[in-house]
Each structure stands twice: as structure tokens, then as C-alpha cells.
DRENDO-1510 file (C-alpha; in Angstrom, 1 decimal, always signed):
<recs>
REC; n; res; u; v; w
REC; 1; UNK; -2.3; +37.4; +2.0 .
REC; 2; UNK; -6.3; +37.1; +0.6 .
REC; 3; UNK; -5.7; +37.1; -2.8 .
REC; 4; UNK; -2.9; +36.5; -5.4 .
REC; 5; UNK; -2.4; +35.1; -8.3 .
REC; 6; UNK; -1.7; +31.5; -8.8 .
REC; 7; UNK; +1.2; +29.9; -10.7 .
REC; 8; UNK; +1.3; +26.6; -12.7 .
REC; 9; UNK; +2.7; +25.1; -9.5 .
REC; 10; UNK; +0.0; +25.8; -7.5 .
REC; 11; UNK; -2.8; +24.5; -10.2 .
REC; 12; UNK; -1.5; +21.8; -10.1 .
REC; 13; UNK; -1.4; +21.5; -6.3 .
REC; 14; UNK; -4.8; +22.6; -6.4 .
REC; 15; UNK; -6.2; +19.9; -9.5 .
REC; 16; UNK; -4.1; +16.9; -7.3 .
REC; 17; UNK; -6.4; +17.7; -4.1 .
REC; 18; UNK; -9.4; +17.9; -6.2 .
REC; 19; UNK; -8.9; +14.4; -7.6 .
REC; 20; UNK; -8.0; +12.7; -4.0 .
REC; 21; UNK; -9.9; +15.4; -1.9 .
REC; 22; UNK; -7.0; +15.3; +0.4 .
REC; 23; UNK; -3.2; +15.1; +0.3 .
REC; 24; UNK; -0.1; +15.8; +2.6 .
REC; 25; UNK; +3.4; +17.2; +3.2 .
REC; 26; UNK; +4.9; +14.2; +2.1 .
REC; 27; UNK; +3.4; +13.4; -0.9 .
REC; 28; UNK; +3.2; +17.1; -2.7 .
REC; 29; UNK; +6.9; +17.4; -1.8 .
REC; 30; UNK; +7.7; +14.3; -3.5 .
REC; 31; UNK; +5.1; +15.1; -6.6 .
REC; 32; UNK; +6.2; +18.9; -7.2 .
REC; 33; UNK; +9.1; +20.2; -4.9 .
REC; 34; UNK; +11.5; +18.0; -5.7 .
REC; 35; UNK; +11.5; +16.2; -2.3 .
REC; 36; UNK; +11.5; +19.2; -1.0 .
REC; 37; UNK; +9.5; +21.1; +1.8 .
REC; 38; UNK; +6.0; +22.8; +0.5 .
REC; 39; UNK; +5.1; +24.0; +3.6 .
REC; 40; UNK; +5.8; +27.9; +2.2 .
REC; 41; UNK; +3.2; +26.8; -0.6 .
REC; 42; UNK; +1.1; +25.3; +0.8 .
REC; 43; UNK; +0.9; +28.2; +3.8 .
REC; 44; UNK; +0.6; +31.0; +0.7 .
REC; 45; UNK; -2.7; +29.1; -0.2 .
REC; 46; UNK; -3.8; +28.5; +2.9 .
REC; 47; UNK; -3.7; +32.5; +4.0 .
REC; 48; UNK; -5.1; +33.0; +0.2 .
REC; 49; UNK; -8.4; +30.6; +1.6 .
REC; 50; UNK; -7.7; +28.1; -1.4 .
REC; 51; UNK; -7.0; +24.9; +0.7 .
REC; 52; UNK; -7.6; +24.2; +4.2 .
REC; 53; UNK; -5.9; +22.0; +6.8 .
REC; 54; UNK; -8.1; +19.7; +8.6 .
REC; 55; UNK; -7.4; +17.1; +11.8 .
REC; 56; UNK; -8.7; +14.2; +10.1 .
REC; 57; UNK; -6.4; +11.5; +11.4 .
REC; 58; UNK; -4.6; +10.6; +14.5 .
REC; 59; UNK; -1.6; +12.3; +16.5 .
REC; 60; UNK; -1.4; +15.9; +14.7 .
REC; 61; UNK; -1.8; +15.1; +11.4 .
REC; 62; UNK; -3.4; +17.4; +9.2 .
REC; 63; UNK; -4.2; +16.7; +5.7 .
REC; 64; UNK; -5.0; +19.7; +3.4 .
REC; 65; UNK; -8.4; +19.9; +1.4 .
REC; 66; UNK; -9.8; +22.6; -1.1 .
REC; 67; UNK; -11.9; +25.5; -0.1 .
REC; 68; UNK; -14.4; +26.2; -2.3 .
REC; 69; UNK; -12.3; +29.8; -3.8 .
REC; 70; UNK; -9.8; +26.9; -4.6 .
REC; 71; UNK; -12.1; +24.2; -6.2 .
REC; 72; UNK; -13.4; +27.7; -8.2 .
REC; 73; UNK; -10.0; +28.7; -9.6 .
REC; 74; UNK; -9.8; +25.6; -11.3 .
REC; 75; UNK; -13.1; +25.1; -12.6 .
REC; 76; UNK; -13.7; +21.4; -10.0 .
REC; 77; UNK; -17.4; +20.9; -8.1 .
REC; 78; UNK; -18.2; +22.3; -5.9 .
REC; 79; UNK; -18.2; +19.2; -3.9 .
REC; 80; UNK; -14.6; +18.8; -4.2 .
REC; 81; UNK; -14.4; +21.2; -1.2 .
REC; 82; UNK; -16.8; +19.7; +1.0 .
REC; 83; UNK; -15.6; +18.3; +3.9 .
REC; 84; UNK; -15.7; +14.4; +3.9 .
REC; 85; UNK; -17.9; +12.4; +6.6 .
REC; 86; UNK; -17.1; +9.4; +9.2 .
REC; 87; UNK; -17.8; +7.1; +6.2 .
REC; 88; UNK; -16.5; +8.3; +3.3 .
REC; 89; UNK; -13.3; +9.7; +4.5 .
REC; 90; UNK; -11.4; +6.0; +5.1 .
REC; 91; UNK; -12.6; +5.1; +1.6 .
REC; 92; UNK; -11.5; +8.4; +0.2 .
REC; 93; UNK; -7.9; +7.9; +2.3 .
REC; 94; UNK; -7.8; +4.5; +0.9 .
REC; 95; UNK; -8.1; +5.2; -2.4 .
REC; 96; UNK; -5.3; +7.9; -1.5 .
REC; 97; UNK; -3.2; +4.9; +0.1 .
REC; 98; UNK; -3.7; +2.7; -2.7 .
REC; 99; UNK; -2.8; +5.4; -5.5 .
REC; 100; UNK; -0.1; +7.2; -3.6 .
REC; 101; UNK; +1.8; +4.9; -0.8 .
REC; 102; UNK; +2.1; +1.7; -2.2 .
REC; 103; UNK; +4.4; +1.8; -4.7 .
REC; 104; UNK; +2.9; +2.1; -7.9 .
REC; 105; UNK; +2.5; +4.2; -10.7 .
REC; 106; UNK; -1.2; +4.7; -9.8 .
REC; 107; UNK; -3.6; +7.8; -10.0 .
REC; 108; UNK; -7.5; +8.3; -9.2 .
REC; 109; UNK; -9.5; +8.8; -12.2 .
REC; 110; UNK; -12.6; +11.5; -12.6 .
REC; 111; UNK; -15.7; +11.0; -13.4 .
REC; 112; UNK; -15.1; +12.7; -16.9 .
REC; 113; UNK; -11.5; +10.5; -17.1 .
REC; 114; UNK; -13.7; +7.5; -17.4 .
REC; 115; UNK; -16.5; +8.8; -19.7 .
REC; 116; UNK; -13.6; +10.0; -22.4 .
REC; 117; UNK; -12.3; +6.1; -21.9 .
REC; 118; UNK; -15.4; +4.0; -22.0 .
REC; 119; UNK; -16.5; +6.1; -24.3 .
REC; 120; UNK; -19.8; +7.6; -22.9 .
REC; 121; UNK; -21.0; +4.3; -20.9 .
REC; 122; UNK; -18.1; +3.9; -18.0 .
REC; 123; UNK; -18.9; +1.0; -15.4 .
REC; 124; UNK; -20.8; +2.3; -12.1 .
REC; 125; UNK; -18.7; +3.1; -9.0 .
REC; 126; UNK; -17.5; +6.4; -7.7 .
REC; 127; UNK; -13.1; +5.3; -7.5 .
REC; 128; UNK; -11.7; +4.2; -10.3 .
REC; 129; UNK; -7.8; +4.1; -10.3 .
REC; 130; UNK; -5.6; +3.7; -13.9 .
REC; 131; UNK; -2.2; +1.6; -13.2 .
REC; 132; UNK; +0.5; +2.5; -15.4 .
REC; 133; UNK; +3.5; +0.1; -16.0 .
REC; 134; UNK; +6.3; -0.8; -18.6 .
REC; 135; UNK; +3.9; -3.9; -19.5 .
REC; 136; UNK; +0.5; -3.2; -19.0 .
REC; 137; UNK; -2.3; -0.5; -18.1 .
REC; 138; UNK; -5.3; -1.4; -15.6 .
REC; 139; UNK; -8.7; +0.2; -14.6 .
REC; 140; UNK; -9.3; -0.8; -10.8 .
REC; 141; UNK; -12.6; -0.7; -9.4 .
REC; 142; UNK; -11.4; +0.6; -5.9 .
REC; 143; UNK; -13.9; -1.1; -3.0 .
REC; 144; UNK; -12.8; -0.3; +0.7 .
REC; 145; UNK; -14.8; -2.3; +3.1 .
REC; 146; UNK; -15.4; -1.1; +6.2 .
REC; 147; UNK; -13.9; -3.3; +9.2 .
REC; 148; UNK; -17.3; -4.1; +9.8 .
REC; 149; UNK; -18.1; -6.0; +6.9 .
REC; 150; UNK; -18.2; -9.7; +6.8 .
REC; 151; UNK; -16.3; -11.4; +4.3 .
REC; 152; UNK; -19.2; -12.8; +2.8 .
REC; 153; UNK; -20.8; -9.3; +2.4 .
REC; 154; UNK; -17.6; -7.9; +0.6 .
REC; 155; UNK; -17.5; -11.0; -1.5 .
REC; 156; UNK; -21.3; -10.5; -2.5 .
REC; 157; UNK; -20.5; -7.1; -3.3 .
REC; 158; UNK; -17.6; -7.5; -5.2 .
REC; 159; UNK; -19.3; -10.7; -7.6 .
REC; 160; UNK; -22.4; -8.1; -8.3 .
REC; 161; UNK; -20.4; -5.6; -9.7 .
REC; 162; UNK; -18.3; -8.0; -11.8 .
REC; 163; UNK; -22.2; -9.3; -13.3 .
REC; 164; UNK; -23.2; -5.9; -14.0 .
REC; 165; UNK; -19.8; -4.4; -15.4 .
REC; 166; UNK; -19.5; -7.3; -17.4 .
REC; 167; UNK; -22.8; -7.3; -19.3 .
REC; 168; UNK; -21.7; -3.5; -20.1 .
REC; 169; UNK; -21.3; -3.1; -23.8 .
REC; 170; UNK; -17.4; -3.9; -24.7 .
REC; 171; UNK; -16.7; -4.4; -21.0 .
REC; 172; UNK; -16.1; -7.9; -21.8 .
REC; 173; UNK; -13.3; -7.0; -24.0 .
REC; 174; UNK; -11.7; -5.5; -20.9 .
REC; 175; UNK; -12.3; -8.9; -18.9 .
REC; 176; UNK; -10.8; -10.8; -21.0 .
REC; 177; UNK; -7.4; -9.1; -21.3 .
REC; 178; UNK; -7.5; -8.5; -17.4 .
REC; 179; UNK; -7.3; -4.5; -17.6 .
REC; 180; UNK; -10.2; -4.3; -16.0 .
REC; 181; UNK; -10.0; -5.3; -12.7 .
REC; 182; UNK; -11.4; -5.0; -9.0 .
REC; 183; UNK; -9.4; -3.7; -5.7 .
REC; 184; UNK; -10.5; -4.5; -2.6 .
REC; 185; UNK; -8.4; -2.7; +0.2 .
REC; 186; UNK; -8.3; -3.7; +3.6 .
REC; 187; UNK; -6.1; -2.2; +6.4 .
REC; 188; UNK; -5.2; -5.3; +8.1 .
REC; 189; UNK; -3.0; -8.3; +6.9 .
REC; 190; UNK; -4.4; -11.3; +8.2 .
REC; 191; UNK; -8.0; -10.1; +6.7 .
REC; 192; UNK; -6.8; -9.6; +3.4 .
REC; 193; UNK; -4.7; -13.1; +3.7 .
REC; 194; UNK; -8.3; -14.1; +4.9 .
REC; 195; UNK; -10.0; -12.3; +1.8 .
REC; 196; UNK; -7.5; -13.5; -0.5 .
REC; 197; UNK; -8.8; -17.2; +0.4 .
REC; 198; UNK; -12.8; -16.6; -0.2 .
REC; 199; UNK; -12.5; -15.0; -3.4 .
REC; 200; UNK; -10.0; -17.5; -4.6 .
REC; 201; UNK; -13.2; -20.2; -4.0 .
REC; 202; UNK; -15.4; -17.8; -4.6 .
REC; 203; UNK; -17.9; -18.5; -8.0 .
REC; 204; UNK; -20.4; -16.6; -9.8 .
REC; 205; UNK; -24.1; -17.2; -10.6 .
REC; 206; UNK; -22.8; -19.5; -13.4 .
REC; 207; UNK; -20.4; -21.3; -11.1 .
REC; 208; UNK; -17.3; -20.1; -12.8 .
REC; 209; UNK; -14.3; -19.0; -10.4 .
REC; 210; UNK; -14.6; -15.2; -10.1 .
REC; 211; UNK; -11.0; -14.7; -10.3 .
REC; 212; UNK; -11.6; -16.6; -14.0 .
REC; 213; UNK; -13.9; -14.1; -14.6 .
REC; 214; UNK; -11.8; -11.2; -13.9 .
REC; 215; UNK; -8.6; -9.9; -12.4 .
REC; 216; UNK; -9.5; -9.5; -8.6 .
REC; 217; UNK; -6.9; -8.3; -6.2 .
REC; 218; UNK; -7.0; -8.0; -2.7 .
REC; 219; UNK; -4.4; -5.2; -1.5 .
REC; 220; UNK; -3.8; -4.1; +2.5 .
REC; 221; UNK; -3.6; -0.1; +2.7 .
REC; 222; UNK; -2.6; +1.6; +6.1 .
REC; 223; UNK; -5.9; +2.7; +8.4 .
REC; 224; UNK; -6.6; +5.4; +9.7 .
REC; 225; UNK; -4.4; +5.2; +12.9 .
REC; 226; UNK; -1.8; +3.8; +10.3 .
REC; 227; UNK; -1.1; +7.3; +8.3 .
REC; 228; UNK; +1.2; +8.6; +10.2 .
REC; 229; UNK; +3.7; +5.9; +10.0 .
REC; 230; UNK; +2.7; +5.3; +6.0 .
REC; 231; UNK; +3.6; +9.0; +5.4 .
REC; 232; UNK; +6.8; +8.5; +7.4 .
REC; 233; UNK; +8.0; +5.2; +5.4 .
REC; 234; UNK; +7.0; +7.1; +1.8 .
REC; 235; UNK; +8.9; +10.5; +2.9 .
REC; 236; UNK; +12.2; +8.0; +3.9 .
REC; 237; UNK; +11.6; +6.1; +0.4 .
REC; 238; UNK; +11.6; +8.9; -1.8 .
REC; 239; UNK; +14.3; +10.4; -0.2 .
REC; 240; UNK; +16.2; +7.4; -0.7 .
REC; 241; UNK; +15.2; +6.6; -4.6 .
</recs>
């Protein structure tokens, strides 16, 4: 089956990958089936070359991207269907994690998302996350160290990009009601108990607490080897709710 037409379904099956660059199983059932199985879909769009399943993690885990017929029909870059490298491909499933697994209303935001909302001059960064809940909305800067980074490094990194974001026109605003803030995702507990720590004592150039500065939060997401059993638990949990 080359060709076909797609239904509204299957845009938005096709705009979701787009925004994450990859998904799974799990998560489209729970998003657009229902809890059910999308495997029929998601085979009909496969044989119609609009997504693509790639080995990118452990065991025999797939994870479906966008070919570039499917980043075409609805109107994403090009790049969208590009396969991702060694480096950015734990950020990217991360950001995924962080959005999709953990529990919260989350989702990733485009780069035209976050023109439309800081009106033409959006802080640097290529993930950006919006958190929706009864209370509150919150932009999160999404940084995903590599396991290789020291703790001073990531702590370097994350007290420059407070220093420029702040001095962004009406970015302070967003400081100082706290719906701005940064996430920095780890994939193993005692570093981010660790990381919690430093950037509780950490300052900025003025010598002001960071975390007074701005809303900082330090969040574990599985790893790589850990996808498996993170698709697992979310499958059993939305079953269950």
C-alpha cells in the first residue's frame, strides 16, 4: 500500500512524531486509540513510506520516526525526518520522557509555538516544554546532560542561560512569577539527588541563589537502556487510570 489518503487520525499521528521526532506503541495508543493497539495504523503508514521504524534503543525496541513523504503531508521540515545522531537522540528521548512518561500534562513546543508566545523574541534553546495544570502554566527550558558532564559543567550551563534569558525583554516578568523555568533531566537518581544539592548552593554572578532567581528543577527520566521498562510502567498505568 504506496499511497492513500490520510485521515484526521493519522495527521495527527504524523504532527505528534514531528514534534518529538520519535514516539511508540504505547504512547500513540494511549494518545489516539483509546488505549488501544495502533499497530494496524501505524503498519498502513509504514507500507505508505510516511513513518519509519528504527532500532534506536535496547532489546527490540523500535520507535517510529517520519519519512520525509510524511513530514511533506503535513507541511513539517524537512529535518523532522532526519534520522537523529549518537548525541542528540538521548536528548531528543529525554525531552520525550520528560513530556510523555512522567506524569504530567506536558508537551514539546516548536520553534514557531514559542515565537507566537514571546511574541517574536523567544529565549534561545532548541526544547522547550509548556506544563499545563489546574493551577499554573510553565515554559521549561529542557537541558539533558550527558552522563559525562560534571556537575559543575551543567551547573555553569544552566546559570548562563538563566543571565542571558533574563536580560531578554519581559523575560523578567516570567522569572518572577516562576513560569519560566529550567529542567535539567538526568537518568539516574542519586545524580539528580546530587544535582539537586549544587544548584540549591549554587549563586549567580551577583551572588544571589539561582533557585531565587528562577524556578530550577532537577527531574530523573529513564536512559536509554531504561525505555523498555518506562514504556512497560506507562502502558500498565494508563490501562489502569
Amino acid at each position: 500500500m504506496k499511497s492513500g489518503k490520510l485521515d484526521d487520525r493519522d495527521r495527527l499521528i504524523l504532527n505528534h512524531i514531528a514534534r518529538y521526532r520519535l514516539t511508540f506503541n504505547e504512547v500513540l495508543g494511549a494518545l489516539f486509540f483509546d488505549g488501544g493497539d495502533p499497530q494496524k495504523v501505524l503498519n498502513r503508514l509504514r507500507e505508505s513510506d510516511y513513518i519509519l521504524p528504527r532500532k534506536l534503543f535496547s532489546g527490540n525496541r523500535s520507535a517510529y520516526q517520519l519519512q520525509p513523504k510524511g513530514a511533506a503531508a503535513i507541511g513539517a521540515s524537512r529535518r523532522s525526518a532526519d534520522a537523529l545522531g549518537s548525541e542528540s537522540l538521548p536528548v531528543y528521548a529525554a525531552t520525550f520522557a520528560f513530556c510523555l512518561l512522567g506524569g504530567r500534562s506536558r508537551i514539546r513546543l516548536g520553534g514557531t509555538e514559542m515565537a507566537e508566545l514571546f511574541d517574536g523574541n523567544p529565549p534561545s534553546g532548541r526544547h522547550h516544554c509548556l506544563e499545563r495544570s489546574p493551577r499554573a502554566k510553565r515554559i521549561y527550558h529542557v537541558y539533558a546532560p550527558g552522563e559525562g558532564v560534571a556537575l559543575k559543567d551543567i551547573i555553569e550551563a544552566t546559570r548562563a542561560h538563566i543571565s542571558t534569558t533574563h536580560s531578554l525583554p519581559g523575560l523578567a516578568t516570567w522569572f518572577n512569577c516562576r513560569v519560566y523555568s529550567h529542567a535539567v533531566l538526568v537518568d539516574r537518581q542519586d545524580r539528580a539527588d546530587e544535582l539537586k544539592a549544587a544548584i540549591h548552593r549554587a549563586t549567580d554572578k551577583e551572588g544571589r541563589l539561582l533557585c531565587d532567581v528562577a524556578h530550577i528543577r532537577i527531574e530523573r527520566v529513564p536512559g536509554m537502556g531504561e525505555m523498555e521498562e518506562a514504556l512497560h510502567g506507562f502502558a500498565k498505568k494508563t490501562a489502569g487510570d
